[in-house]
N, C-alpha and C positions, 0 to 999 in steps of 0.2 A: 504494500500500500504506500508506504513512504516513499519508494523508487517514483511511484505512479506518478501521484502529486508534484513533485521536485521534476518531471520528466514534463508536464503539463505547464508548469510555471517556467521551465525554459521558454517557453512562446506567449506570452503575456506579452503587451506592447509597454506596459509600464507595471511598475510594484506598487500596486497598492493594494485596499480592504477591495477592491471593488471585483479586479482583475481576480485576486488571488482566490476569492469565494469564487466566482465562476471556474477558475481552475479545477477547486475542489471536485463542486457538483459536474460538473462533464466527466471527469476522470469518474467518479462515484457511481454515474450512472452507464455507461459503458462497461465500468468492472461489475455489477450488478445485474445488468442484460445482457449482458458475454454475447453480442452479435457473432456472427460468421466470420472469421472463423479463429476468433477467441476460444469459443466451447471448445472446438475441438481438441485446441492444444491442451487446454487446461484437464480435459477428459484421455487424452492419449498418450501426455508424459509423465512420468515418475518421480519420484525423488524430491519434489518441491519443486522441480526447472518448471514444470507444468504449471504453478502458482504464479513463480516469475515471470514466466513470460505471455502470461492471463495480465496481469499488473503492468508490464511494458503495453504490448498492443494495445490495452484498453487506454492508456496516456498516449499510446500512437493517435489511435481515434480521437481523443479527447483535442491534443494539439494540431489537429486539423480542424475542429470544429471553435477552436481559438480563434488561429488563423483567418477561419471566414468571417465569424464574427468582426475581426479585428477591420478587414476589407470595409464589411457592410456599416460598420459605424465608422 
């Protein structure tokens, strides 16, 4: 979870309360609805890497959905 977050707020256009809560909840809710194809990793690897890398992609998704946002506003 803490990779996630920290991986989300690299793409943040500025540090503040505003960005860093949006960081959160995007990360939050990607790692929580494991789209495609999250599940699968998290469901096919072993040892924790399966966790890890549930936690990267879902901050992968998350910092693309920053990014747009950042565009759109």
């Amino acid at each position: 979870e803490f990779v996630g977050v920290w991986i989300c707020l690299l793409f943040v256009p500025e540090i503040n309360w505003y960005w860093s809560f949006i960081a959160f909840v995007v990360f939050r809710f990607f790692d929580i609805l494991k789209p495609y194809p999250i599940k699968n990793f998290d469901e096919k690897l072993e040892n924790g890497f399966g966790i890890m890398i549930d936690d990267v992609l879902a901050a992968i998704y998350g910092a693309i959905v920053i990014v747009g946002l950042d565009v759109l506003l």
